[in-house]
C-alpha positions as a Markdown table, in Angstrom:
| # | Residue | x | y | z |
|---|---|---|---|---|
| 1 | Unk | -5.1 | 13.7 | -2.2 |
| 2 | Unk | -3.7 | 11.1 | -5.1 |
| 3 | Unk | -5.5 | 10.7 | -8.8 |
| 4 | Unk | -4.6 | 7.1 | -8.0 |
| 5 | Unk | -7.2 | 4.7 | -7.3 |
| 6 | Unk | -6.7 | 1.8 | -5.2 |
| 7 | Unk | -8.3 | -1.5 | -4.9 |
| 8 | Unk | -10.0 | -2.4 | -1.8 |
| 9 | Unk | -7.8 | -5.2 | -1.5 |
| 10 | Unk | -4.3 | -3.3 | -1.9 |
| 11 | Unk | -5.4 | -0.9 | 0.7 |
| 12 | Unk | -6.8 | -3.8 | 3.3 |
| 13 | Unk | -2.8 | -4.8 | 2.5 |
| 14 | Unk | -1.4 | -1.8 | 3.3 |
| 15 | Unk | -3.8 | -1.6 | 6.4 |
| 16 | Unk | -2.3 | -5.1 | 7.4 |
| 17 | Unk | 1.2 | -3.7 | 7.4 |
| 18 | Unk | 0.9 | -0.6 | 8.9 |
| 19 | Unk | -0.8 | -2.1 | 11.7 |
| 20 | Unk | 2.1 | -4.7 | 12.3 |
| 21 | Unk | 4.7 | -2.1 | 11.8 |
| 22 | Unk | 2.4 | 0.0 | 14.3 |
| 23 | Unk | 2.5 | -3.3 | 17.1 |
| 24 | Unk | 6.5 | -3.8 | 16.2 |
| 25 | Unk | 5.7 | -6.8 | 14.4 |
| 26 | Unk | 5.7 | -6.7 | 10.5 |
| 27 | Unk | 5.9 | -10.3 | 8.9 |
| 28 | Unk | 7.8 | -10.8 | 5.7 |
| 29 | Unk | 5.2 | -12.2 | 4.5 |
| 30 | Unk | 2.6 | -9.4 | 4.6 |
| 31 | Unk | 5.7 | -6.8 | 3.6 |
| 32 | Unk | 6.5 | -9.2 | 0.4 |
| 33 | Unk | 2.2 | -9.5 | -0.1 |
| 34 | Unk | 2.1 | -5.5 | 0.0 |
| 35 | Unk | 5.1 | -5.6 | -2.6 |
| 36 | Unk | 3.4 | -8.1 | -4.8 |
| 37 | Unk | 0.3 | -5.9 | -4.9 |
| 38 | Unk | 1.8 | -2.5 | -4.9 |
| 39 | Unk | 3.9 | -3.8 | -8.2 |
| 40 | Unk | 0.9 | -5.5 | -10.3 |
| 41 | Unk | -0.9 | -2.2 | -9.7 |
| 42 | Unk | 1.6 | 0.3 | -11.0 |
| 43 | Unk | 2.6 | -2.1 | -13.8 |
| 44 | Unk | -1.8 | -2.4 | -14.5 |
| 45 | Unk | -2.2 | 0.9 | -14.2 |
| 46 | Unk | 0.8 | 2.0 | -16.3 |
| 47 | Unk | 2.5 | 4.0 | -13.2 |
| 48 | Unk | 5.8 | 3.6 | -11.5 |
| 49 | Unk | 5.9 | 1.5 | -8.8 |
| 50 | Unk | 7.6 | 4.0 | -6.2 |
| 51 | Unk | 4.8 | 6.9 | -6.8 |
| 52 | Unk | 2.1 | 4.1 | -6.3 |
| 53 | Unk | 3.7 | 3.1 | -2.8 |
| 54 | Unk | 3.7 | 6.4 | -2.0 |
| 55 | Unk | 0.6 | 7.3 | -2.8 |
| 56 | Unk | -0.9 | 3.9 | -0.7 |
| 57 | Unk | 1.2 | 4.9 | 2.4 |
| 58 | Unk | -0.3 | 9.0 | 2.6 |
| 59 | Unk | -3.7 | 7.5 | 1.6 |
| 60 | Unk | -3.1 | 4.9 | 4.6 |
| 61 | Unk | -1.4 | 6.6 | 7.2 |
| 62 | Unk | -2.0 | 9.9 | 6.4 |
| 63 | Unk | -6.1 | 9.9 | 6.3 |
| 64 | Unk | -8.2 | 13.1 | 7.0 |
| 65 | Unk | -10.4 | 13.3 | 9.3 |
């Protein structure tokens, strides 16, 4: 999968939101918290922004197994 590594935390986001969008009911506020998160991590780890989302959505939504 990704080299990335992901706090616990940013993935219990992404979990959040994915389960929302999942029931038809994403909140702004958990999208914008997932934002927040996703952008402090890339700009931490020194990555862009876009290839950490992307990595946190297949490593979310996409699990093996």
């Amino acid at each position: 999968m990704s080299d990335i590594q992901f706090p616990d935390a940013l993935l219990d986001l992404e979990r959040a939101a994915w389960e929302e969008i999942q029931a038809g009911h994403l909140t702004v506020d958990t999208a914008a918290a997932v934002q927040d998160a996703v952008t402090a991590h890339a700009n931490e780890a020194g990555l862009s922004r876009y290839d950490v989302e992307m990595e946190l959505k297949k490593a979310v939504r996409h699990r093996e197994g």
